[in-house]
C-alpha positions as a Markdown table, in Angstrom:
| # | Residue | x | y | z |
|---|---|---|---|---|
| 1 | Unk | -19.5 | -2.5 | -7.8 |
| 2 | Unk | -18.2 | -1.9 | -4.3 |
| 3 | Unk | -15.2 | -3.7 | -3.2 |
| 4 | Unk | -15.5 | -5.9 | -0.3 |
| 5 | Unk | -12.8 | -6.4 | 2.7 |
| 6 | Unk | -13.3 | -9.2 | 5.0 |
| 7 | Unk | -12.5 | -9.2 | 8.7 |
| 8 | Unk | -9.4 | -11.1 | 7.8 |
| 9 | Unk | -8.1 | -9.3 | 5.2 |
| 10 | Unk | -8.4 | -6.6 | 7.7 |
| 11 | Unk | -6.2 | -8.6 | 10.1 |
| 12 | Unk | -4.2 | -9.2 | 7.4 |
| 13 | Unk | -3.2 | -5.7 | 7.3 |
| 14 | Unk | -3.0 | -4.8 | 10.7 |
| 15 | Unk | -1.8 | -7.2 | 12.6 |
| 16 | Unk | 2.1 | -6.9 | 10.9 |
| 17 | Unk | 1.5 | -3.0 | 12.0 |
| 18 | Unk | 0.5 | -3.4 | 15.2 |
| 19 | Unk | 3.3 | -6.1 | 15.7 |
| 20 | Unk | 5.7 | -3.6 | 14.4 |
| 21 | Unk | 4.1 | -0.6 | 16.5 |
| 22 | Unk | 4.5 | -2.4 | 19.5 |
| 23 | Unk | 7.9 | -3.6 | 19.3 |
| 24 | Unk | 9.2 | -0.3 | 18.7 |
| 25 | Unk | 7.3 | 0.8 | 21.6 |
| 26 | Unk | 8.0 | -1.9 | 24.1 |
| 27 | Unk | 11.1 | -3.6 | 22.8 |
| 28 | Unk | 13.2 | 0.2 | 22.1 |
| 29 | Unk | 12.9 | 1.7 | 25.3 |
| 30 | Unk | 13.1 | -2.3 | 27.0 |
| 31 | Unk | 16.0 | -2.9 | 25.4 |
| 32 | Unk | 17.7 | 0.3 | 24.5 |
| 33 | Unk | 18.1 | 2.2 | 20.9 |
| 34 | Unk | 21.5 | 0.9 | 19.6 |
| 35 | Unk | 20.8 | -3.5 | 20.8 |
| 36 | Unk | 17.0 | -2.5 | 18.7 |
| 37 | Unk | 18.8 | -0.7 | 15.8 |
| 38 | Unk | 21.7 | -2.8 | 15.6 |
| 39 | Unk | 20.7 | -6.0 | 16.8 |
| 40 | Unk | 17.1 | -6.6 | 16.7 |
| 41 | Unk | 16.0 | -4.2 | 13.0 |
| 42 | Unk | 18.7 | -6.3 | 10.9 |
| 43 | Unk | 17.3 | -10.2 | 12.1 |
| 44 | Unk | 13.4 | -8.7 | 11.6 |
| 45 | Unk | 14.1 | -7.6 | 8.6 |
| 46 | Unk | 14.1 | -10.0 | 5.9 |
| 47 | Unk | 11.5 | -11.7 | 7.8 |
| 48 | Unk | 9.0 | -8.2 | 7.4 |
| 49 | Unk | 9.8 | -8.1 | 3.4 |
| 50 | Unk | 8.5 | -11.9 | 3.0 |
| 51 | Unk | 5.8 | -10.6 | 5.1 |
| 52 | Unk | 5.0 | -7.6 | 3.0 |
| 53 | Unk | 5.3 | -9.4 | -0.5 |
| 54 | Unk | 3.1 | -12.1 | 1.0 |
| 55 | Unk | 0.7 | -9.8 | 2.3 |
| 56 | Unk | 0.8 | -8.1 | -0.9 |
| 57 | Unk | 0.5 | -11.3 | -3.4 |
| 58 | Unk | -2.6 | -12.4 | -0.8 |
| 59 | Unk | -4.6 | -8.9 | -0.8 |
| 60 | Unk | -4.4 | -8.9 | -5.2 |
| 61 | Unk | -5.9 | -12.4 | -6.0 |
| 62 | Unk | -8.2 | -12.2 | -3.5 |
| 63 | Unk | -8.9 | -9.1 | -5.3 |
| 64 | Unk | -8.0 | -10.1 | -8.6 |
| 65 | Unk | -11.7 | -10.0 | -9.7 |
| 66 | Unk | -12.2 | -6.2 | -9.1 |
| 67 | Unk | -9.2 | -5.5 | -10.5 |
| 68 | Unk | -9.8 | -6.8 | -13.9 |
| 69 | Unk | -13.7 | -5.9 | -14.0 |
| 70 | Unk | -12.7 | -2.7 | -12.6 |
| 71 | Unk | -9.7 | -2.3 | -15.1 |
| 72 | Unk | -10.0 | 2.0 | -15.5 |
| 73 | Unk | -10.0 | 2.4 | -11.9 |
| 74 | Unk | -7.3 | 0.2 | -11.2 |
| 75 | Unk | -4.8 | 1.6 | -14.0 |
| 76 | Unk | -6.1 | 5.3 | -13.1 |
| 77 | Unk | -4.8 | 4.5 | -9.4 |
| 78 | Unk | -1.9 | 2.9 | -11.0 |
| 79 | Unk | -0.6 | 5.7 | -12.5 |
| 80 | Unk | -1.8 | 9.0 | -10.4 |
| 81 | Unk | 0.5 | 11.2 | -12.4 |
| 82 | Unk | -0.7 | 10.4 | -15.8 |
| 83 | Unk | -4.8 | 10.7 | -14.9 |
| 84 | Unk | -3.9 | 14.4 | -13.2 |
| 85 | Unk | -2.7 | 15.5 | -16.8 |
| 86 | Unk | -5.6 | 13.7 | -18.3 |
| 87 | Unk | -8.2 | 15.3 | -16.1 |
| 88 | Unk | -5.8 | 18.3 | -16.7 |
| 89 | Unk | -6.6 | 18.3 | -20.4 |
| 90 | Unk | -10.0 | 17.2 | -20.1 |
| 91 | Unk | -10.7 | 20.5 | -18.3 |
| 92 | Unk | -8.9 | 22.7 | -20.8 |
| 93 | Unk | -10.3 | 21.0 | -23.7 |
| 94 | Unk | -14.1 | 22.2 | -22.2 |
| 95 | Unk | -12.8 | 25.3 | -22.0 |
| 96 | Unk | -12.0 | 25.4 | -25.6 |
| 97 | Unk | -7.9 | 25.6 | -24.2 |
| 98 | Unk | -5.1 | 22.7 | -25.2 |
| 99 | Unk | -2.5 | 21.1 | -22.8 |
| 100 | Unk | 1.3 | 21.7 | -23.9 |
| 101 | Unk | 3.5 | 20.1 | -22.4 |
């Protein structure tokens, strides 16, 4: 089952980048490092973590389906460490070798 991303999720996630990429670009150099750094980065930020965690809570229940129906997926890409050493042992075990760890 293929997941599907519509042209606004995709806006979704790009717009907050490109709004970030370009005031770096324009308002930096515009403005000058230490008024960005020191004036401009601490007022922005608490208003890019709501954006994040919305962004976030949006993107997972409007793919809240897939996740559940796809439920070995998701907790393989949950956890990338733990499916390495499982594929690890997998591949030993077809060799007829065991995984200590």
């Amino acid at each position: 089952m293929p997941i599907h991303i519509t042209d606004w999720q995709n806006h979704l996630l790009l717009q907050p980048f490109a709004g970030g990429l370009l005031t770096r670009l324009i308002l930096r150099p515009l403005m000058g490092r230490e008024w960005y750094d020191h004036k401009f980065i601490p007022v922005i930020s608490p208003l890019t973590l709501v954006a994040l965690l919305f962004t976030i809570i949006v993107m997972f229940s409007l793919q809240g389906n897939n996740i559940v129906n796809l439920s070995s997926r998701t907790s393989l890409a949950a956890s990338p460490g733990k499916s390495s050493i499982i594929s690890s042992e997998n591949r030993l075990a077809k060799q007829g070798l065991t995984f200590s760890s």
